[in-house]
C-alpha positions as CSV (number, residue, x, y, z in Angstrom):
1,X,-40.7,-54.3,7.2
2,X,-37.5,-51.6,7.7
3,X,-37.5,-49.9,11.1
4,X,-38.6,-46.3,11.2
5,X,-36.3,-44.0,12.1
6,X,-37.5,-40.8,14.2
7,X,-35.5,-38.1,14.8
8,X,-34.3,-38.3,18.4
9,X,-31.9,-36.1,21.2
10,X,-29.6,-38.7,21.5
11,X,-25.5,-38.5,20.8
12,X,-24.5,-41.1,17.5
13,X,-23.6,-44.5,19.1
14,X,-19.7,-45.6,18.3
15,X,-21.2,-48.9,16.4
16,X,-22.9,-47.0,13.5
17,X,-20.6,-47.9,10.3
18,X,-20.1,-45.9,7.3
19,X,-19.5,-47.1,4.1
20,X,-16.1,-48.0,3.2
21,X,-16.5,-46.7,-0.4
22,X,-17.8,-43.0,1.5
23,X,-15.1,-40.5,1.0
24,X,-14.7,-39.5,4.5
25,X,-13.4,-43.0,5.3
26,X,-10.9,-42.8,2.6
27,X,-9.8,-39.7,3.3
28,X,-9.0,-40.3,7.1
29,X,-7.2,-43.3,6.5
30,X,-5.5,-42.0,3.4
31,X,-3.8,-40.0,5.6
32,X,-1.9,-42.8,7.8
33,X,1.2,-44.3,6.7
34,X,1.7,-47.7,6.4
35,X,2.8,-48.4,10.0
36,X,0.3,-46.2,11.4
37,X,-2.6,-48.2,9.1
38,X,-1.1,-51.7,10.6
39,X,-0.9,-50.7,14.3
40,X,-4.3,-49.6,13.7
41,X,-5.3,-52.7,12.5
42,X,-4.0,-54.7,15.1
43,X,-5.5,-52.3,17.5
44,X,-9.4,-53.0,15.8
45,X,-8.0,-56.6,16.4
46,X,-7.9,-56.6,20.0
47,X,-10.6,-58.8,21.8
48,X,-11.7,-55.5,24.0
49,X,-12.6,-53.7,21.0
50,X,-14.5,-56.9,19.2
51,X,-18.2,-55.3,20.1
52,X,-17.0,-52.2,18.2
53,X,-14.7,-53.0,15.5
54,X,-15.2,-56.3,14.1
55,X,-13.8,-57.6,10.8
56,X,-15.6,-59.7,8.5
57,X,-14.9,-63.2,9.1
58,X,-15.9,-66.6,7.3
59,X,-18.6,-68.2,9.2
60,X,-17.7,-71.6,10.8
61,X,-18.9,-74.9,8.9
62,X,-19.9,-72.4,5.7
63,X,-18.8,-74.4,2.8
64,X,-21.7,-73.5,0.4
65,X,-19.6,-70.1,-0.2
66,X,-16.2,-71.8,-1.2
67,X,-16.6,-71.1,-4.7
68,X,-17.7,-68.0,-4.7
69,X,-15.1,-67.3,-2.4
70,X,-12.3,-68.4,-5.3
71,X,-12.8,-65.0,-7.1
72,X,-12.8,-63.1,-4.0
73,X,-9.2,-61.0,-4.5
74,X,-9.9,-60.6,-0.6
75,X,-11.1,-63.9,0.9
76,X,-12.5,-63.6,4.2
77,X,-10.1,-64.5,7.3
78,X,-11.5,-67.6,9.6
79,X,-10.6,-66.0,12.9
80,X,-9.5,-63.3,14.9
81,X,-6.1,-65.2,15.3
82,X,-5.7,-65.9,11.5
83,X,-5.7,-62.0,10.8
84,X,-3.4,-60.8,13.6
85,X,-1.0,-63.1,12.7
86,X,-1.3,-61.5,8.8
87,X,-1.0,-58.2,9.8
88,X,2.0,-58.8,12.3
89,X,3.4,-60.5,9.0
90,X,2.7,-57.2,7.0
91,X,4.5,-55.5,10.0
92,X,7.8,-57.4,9.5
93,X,7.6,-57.3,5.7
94,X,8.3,-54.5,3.0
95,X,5.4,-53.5,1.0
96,X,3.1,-50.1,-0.2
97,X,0.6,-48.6,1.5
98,X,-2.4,-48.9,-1.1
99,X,-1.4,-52.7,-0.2
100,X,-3.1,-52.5,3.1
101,X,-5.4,-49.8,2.9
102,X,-7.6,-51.9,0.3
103,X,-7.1,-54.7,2.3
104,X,-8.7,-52.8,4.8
105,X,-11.6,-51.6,2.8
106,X,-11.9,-54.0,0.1
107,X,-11.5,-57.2,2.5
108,X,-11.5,-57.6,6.6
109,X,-13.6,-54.3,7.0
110,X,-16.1,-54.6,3.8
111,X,-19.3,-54.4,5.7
112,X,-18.1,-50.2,7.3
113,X,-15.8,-48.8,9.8
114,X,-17.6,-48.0,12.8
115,X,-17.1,-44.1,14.2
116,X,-14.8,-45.6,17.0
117,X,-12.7,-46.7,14.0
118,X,-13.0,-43.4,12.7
119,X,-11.9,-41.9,16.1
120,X,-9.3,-44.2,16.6
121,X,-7.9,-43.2,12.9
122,X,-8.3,-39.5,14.1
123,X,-6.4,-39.5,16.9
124,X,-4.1,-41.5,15.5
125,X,-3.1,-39.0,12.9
126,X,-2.9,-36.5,15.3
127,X,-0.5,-38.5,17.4
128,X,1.9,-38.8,14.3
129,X,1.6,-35.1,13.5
130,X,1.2,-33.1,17.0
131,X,0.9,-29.8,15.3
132,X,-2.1,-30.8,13.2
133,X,-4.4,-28.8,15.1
134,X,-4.2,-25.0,16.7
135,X,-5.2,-24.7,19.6
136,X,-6.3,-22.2,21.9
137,X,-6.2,-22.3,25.6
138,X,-9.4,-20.8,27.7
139,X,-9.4,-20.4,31.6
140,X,-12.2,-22.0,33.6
141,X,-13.0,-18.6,35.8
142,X,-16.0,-19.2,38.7
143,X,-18.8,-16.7,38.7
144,X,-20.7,-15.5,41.8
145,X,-23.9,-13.6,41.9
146,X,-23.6,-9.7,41.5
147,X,-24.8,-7.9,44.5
148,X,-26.8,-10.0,47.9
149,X,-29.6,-11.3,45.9
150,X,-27.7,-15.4,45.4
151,X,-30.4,-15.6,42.8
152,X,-29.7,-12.8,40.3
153,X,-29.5,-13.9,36.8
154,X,-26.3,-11.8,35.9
155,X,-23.0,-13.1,37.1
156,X,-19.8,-12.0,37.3
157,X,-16.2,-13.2,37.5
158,X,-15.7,-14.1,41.2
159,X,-11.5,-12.7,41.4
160,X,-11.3,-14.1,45.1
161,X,-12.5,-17.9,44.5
162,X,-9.8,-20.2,44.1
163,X,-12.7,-23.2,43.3
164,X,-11.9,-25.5,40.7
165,X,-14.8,-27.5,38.9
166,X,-14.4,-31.5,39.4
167,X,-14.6,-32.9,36.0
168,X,-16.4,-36.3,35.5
169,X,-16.2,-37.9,31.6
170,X,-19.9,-39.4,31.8
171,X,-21.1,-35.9,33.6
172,X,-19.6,-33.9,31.2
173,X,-20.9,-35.3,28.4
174,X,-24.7,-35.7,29.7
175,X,-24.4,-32.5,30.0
176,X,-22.8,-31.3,26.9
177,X,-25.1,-32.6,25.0
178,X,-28.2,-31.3,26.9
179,X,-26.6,-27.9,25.0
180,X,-26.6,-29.4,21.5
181,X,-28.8,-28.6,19.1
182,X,-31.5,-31.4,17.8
183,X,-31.3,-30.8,14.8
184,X,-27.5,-32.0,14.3
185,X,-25.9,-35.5,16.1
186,X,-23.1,-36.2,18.0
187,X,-20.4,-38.6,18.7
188,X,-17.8,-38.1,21.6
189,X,-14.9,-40.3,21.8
190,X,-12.7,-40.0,24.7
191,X,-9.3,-40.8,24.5
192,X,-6.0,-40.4,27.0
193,X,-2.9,-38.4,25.4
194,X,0.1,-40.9,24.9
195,X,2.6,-38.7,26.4
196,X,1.0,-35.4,27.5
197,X,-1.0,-35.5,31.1
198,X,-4.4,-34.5,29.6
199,X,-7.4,-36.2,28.6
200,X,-8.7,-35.6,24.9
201,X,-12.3,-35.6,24.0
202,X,-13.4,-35.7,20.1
203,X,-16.5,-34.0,18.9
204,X,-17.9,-35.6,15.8
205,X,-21.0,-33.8,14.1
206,X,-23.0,-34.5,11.6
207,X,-26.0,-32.5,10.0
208,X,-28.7,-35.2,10.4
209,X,-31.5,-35.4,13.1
210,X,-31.4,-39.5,13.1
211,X,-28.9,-41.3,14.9
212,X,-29.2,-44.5,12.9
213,X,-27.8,-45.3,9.3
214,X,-29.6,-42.7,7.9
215,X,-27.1,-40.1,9.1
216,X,-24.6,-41.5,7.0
217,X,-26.7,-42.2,3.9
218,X,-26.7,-39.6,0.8
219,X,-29.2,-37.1,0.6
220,X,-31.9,-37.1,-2.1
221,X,-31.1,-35.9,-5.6
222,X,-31.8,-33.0,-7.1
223,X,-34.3,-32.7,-10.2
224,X,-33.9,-30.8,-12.8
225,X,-37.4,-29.2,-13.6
226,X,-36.1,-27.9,-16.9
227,X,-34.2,-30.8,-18.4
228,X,-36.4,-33.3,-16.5
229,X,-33.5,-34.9,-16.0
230,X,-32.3,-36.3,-12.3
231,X,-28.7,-35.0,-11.1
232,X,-26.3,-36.9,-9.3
233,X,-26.9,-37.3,-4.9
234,X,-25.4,-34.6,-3.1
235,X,-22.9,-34.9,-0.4
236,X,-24.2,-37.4,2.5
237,X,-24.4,-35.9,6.0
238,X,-20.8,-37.9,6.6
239,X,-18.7,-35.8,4.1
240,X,-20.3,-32.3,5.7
241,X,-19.3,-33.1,8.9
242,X,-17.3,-31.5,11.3
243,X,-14.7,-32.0,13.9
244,X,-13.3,-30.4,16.9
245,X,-11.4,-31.8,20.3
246,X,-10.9,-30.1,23.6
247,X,-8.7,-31.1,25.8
248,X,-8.4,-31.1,29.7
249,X,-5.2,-31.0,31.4
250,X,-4.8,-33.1,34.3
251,X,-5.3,-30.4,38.0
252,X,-5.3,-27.4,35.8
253,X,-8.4,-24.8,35.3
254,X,-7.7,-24.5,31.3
255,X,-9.3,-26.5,28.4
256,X,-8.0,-26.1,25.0
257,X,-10.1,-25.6,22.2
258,X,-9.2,-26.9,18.7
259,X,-10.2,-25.3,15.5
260,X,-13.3,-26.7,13.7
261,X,-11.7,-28.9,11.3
262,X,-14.1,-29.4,7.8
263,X,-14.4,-33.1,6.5
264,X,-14.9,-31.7,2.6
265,X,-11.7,-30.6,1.3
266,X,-11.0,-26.9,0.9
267,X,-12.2,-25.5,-2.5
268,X,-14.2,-28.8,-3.5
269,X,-17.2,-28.7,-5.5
270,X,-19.9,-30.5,-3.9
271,X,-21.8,-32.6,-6.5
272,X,-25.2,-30.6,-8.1
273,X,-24.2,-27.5,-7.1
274,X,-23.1,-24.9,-9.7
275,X,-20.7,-23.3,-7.9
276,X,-16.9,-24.2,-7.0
277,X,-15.8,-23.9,-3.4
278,X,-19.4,-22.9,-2.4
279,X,-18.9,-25.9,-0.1
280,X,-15.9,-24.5,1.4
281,X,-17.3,-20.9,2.1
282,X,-20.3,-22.5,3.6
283,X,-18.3,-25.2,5.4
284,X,-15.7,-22.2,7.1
285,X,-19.0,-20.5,8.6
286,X,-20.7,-23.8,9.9
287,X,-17.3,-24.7,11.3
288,X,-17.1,-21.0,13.1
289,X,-20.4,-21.4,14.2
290,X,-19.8,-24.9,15.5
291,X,-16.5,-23.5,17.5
292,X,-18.5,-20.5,19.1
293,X,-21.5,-23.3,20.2
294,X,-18.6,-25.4,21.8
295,X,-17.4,-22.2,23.9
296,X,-20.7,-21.8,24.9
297,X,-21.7,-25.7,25.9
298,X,-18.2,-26.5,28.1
299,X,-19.4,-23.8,31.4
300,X,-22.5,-24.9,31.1
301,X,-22.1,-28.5,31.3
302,X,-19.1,-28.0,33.7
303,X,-21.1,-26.1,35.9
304,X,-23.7,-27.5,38.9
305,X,-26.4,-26.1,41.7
306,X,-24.6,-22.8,43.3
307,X,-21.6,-23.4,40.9
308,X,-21.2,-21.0,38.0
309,X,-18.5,-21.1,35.6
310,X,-17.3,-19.1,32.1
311,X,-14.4,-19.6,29.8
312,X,-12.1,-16.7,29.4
313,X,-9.9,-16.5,26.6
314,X,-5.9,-16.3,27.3
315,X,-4.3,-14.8,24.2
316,X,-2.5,-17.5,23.7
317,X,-3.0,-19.9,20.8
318,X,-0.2,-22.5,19.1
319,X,0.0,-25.5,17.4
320,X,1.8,-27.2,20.6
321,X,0.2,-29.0,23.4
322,X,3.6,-29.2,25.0
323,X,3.4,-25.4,25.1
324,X,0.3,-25.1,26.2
325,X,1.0,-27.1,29.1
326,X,3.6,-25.2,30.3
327,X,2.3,-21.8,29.7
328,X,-1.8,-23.3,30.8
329,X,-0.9,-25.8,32.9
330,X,-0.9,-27.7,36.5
331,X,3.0,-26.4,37.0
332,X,4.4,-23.7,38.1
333,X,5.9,-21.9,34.7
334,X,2.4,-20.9,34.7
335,X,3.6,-17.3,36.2
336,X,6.7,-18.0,36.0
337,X,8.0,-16.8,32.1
338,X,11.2,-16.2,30.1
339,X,14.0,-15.4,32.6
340,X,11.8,-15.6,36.0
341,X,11.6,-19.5,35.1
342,X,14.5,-20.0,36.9
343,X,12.2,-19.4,40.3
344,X,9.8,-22.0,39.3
345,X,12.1,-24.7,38.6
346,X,11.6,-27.2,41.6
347,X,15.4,-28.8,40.9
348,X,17.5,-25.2,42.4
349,X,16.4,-23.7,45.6
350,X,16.5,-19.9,45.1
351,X,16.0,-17.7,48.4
352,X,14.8,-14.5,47.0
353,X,14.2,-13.2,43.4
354,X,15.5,-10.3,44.4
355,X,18.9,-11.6,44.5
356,X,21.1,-9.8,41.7
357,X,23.1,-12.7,41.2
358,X,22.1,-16.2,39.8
359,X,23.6,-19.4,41.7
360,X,26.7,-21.5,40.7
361,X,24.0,-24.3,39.8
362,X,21.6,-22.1,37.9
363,X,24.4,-20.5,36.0
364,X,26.1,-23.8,34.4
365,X,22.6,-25.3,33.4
366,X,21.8,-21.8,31.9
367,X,25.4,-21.9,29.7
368,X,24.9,-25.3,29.1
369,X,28.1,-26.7,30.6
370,X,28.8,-28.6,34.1
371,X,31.3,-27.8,36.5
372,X,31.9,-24.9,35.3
373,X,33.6,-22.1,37.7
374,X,31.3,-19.0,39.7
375,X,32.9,-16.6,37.4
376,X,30.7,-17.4,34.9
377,X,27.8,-16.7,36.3
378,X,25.6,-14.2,34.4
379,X,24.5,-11.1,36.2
380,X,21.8,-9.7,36.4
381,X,22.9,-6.4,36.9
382,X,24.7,-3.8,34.7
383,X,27.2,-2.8,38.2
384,X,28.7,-6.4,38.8
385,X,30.8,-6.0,35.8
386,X,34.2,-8.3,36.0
387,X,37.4,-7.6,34.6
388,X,38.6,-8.8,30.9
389,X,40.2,-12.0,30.6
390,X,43.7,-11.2,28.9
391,X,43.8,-13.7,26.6
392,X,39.9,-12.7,24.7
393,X,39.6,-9.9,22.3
394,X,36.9,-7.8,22.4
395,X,34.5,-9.7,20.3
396,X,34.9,-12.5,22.1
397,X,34.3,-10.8,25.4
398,X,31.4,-9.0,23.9
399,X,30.0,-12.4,22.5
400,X,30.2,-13.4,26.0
401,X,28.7,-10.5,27.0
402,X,25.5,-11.2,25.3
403,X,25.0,-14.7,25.7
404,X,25.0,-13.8,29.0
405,X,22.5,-11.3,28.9
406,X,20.1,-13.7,26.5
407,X,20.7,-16.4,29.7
408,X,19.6,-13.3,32.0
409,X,16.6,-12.5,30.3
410,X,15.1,-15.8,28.7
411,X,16.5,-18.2,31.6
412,X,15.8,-22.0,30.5
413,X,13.1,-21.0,27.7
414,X,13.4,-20.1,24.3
415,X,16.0,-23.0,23.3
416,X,15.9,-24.6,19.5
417,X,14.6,-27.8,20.1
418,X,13.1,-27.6,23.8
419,X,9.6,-28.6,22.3
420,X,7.7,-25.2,23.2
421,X,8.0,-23.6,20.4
422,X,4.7,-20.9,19.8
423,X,4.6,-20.5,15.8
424,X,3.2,-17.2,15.7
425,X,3.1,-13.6,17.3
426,X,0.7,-11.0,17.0
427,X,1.7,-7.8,18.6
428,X,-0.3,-4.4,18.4
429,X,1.5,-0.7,19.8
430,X,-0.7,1.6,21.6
431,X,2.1,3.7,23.3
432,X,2.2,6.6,22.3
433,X,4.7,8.4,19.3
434,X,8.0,9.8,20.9
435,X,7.5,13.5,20.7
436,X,4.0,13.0,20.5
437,X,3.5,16.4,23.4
438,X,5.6,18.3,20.5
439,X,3.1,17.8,17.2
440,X,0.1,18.5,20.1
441,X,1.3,22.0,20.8
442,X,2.3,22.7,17.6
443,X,-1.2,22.1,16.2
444,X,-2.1,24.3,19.5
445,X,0.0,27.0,17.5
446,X,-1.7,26.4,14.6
447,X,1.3,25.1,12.6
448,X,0.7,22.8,9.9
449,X,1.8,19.2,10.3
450,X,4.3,17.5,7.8
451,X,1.9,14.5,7.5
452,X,-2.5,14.4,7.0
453,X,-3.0,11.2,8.9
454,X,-6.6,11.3,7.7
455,X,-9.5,9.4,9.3
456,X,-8.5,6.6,11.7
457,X,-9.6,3.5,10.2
458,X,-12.0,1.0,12.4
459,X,-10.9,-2.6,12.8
460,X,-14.0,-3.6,10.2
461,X,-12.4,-1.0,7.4
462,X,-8.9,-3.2,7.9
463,X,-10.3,-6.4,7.1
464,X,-12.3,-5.3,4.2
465,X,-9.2,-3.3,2.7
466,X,-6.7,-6.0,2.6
467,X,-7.2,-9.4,2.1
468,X,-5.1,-12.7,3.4
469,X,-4.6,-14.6,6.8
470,X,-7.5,-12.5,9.6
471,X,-5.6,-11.4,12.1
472,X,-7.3,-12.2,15.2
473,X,-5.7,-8.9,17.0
474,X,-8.8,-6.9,16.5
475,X,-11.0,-9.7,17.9
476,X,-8.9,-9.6,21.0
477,X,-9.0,-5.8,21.7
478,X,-12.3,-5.6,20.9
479,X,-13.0,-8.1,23.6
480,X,-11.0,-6.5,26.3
481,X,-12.4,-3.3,25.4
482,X,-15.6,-4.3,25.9
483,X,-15.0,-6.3,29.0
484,X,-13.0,-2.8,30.3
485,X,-16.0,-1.2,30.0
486,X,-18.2,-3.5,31.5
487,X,-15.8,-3.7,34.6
488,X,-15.6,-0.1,35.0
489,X,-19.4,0.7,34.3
490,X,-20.4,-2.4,37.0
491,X,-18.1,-0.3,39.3
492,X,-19.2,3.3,38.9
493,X,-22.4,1.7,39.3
494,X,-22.2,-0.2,42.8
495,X,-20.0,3.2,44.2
496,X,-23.0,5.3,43.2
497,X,-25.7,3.0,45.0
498,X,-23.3,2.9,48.0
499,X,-22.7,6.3,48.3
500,X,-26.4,7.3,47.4
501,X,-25.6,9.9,44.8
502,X,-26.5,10.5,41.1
503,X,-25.1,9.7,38.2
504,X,-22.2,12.0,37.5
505,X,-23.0,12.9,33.8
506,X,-19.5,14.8,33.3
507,X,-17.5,11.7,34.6
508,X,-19.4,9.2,32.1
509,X,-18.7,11.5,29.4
510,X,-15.4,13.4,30.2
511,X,-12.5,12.7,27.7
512,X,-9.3,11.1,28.4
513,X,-6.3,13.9,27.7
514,X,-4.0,10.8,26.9
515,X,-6.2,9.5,24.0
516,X,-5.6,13.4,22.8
517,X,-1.8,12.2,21.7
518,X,-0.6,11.0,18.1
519,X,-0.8,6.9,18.0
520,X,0.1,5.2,15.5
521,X,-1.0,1.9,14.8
522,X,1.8,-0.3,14.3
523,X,1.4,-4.1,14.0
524,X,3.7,-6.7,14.7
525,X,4.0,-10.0,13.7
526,X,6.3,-12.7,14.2
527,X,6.8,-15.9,12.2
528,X,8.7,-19.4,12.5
529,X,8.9,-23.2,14.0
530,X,10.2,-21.3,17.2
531,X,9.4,-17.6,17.3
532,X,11.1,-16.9,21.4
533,X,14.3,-19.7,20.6
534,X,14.7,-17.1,17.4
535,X,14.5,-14.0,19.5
536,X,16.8,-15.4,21.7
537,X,19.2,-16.1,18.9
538,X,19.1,-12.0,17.6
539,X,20.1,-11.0,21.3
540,X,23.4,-13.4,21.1
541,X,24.2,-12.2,17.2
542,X,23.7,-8.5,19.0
543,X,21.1,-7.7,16.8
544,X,18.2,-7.1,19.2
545,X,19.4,-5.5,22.7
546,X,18.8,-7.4,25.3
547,X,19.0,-5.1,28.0
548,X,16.8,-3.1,26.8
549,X,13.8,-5.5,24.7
550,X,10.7,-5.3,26.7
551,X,9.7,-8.8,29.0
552,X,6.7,-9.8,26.5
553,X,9.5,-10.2,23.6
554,X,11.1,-13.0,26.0
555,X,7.8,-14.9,26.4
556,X,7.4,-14.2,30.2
557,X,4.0,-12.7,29.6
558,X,2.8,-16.1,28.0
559,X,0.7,-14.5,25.2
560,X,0.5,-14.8,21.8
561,X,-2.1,-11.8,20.7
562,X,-2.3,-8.4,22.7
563,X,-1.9,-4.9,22.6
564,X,1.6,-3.4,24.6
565,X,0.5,-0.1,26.1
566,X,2.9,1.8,28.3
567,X,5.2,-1.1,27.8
568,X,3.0,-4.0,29.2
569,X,1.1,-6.3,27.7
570,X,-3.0,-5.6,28.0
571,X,-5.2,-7.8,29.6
572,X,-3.9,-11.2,31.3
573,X,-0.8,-9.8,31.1
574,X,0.5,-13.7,31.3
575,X,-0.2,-14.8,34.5
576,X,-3.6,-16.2,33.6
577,X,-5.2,-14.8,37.0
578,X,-8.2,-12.5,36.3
């Protein structure tokens, strides 16, 4: 008699195997090359990883199954021995890749690939291509009760704390997955970076409530009442799957957050439905959903008795952990941005940042050359100006001049091929118009203006107007305008219970006389492998002043989204202390 299988809370175990004819395993090991497929091998053919990811091998004394092993384009390998010594063979050897993925599928691993295979194949990909996944980095903020009562339900973000929440793998994950829903399974895979100093966790999900092979078997067919005719399965529960990763960096409080990444291609049209790239509409909303549930689960399982803790977003989101890490991590760049790095580099002792000029050391690392005299040494200041050299023209020196200046204001940052490059820049201008006091009073005078600006359209208007990439600036001030309010409310509220009085009715409804000026909206964005290294390059060619561009250009703020009012960026403003 077949077990029963009854839906259960439980995660997906790492020895449930999928099918090797099931799409998804195809098209995770499809996109390996042929080196990365034969380390992988070897790897499933280690003896730790025998309970997990065993090949199919001929049973010992089993002769009965000769002959019918002779048309077997695949015969099965003996041992464990036997097959390592083929792959290492295939490693030393020319050949194709289609070579040894149907090897793979069609011969040592015919019976499935267990979801620690599919992890391993994962993460192996990702290893090969670091900027296959954007990330976004979140700060682990403690809460604290608001007002005396230790037991209020509302919280808010304790500013003085300095507590850190100890992180434990088998912790974490009991409870993580006392937040997931049980209608969907899990599998978790943790796995330590090969070069980074963070710990990677991979979230496998599937829309299933059985953690047995039923979770990767097809779902029933659809019947045509009208035809009476029986359509092809649908997609199985393996193919609509989703995956996302967080990682934790070692004696840092930030997690990165991965974008949900779909299993179905873009635009594919599932089998039995009548519409193309219905999948793929439906897919980019279960994937949203599934990132927003994630957010949710990591404070709550990272949090214990009397310790509280929410993610806050950063602004700061790239392709490139190595970034990350230096922006969001355990070291001290953390504060310490574009030319201020210089401060936070534990290899030149600086006594004061106030200092106008940089040291002789300092100076020939930021030029790039070594024994180099003191009269090189960039300044800081616009008064410490030396005298020509007689035998440079006045391109030359002026060349100089803003190289210089770039080495001033970007320090040791922003260099093409430094591996901290951010991809992407998204900049919105809330200072107000020059001359801006000028068009107010002559609308006071009732003189008409040159230009009808018309209504001011709301962030919701903009993305139904124009189509393409969402910006994610909107999302971002709408956040921090929300949390502004909330900060300022919570405070006008404790001030009024201290002090006794009333709410003042014309201070909660008064108007802002700044708001009153013209403000354009003006949107920047910036685009390439290496958006600050490019910058940089503008201030040397003299096209960009570097005297003048504002610190968030440089990359000293450490943000990739905001909003510059009165010249600073809004909100973290890159230190990543609330």
């Amino acid at each position: 008699m077949a077990p029963i299988s009854v839906p259960i809370a439980s995660r997906l175990p790492s020895s449930l195997r999928i099918a090797p004819t099931n799409a998804i395993v195809t098209r995770v090991l499809n996109r390996l090359s042929r080196p990365a497929l034969l380390s992988l091998a070897l790897d499933w053919l280690d003896e730790g990883n025998q309970s997990l990811t065993a090949p199919y091998l001929r049973a010992r004394g089993d002769d009965a199954d000769d002959e019918d092993e002779d048309g077997d384009f695949y015969p099965p390998a003996a041992s464990l021995e036997a097959l390592r010594e083929h792959y290492t063979d295939l490693q030393n050897r020319k050949g194709s890749k289609r070579d040894v993925l149907d090897r793979i599928l069609e011969g040592d691993w015919r019976h499935g690939l267990s979801l620690y295979q599919l992890a391993m194949a994962d993460l192996q990909h990702m290893y090969d291509h670091p900027t296959s996944q954007k990330w976004t980095a979140f700060q682990i903020v403690p809460l604290k009760a608001e007002g005396d009562d230790a037991s209020a339900v509302t919280a808010v973000v304790d500013k003085a704390s300095l507590v850190v929440p100890r992180f434990h793998p088998s912790s974490f994950l009991r409870n993580l997955q006392a937040q997931i829903l049980p209608d969907i399974k899990v599998h978790y895979n943790f796995d330590r970076h090969k070069h980074l100093p963070l710990l990677l966790l991979r979230i496998f999900i599937l829309d299933s409530p059985y953690n047995t092979s039923l979770a990767a078997s097809a779902l029933p067919a659809d019947v045509d009442s009208r035809a009476g005719a029986t359509a092809a399965p649908r997609l199985t529960n393996v193919e609509s799957s989703r995956t996302i990763y967080i990682a934790f960096p070692d004696a840092s409080p930030f997690v990165y957050l991965s974008s949900a990444q779909s299993s179905s291609p873009a635009g594919e049209r599932a089998p039995g439905s009548g519409v193309a790239g219905s999948s793929s509409t439906s897919g980019a909303a279960a994937a949203a959903s599934l990132r927003s549930l994630v957010v949710e689960a990591i404070p709550k399982a990272l949090s214990q008795a009397h310790e509280r803790y929410a993610l806050k977003p950063t602004n700061l989101a790239t392709r490139n952990l190595t970034e990350l890490l230096q922006r969001r991590g355990a070291g001290r760049t953390n504060t310490a941005g574009g030319g201020w790095g210089i401060y936070a580099d534990e290899k030149t002792t600086i006594e004061s940042p106030l200092s106008t000029l940089l040291p002789e050391s300092v100076a020939s690392r930021l030029e790039g050359k070594n024994g180099k005299g003191a009269d090189e040494t960039p300044s800081i200041s616009s008064s410490t100006k030396r005298a020509a050299s007689p035998g440079k023209t006045r391109d030359q020196q002026q060349a100089k001049r803003r190289k210089q200046i770039a080495a001033a204001r970007f320090g040791l940052s922003a260099k093409m091929g430094d591996g901290c490059g951010v991809e992407r820049i998204d900049i919105v201008m809330q200072d107000p118009f020059p001359g801006g006091r000028r068009f107010d009073r002559a609308v006071d005078r009732g003189e008409p203006m040159a230009v009808d600006e018309g209504p001011v359209p709301t962030p919701a208007d903009r993305r139904r107007s124009k189509g393409g990439r969402r910006s994610q600036i909107d999302a971002a001030l709408a956040r921090d305008e929300e949390e502004a309010e909330e900060e300022e409310a919570r405070v006008r509220e404790q001030a009024r219970k201290t002090a006794g009085q009333e709410p003042d009715e014309e201070a909660e409804t008064g108007v802002d006389d700044g708001e009153s000026t013209w403000r354009p909206r003006v949107a920047l964005t910036f685009h390439g492998p290496h958006v600050f290294a490019g910058l940089r390059q503008l201030v040397e060619a003299g096209i960009i002043d570097g005297e003048k561009m504002p610190g968030w250009m440089t990359g000293e703020e450490g943000v990739t989204v905001g909003a510059v009012r009165h010249g600073r960026i809004r909100g973290h403003k890159g230190s990543g202390i609330p």
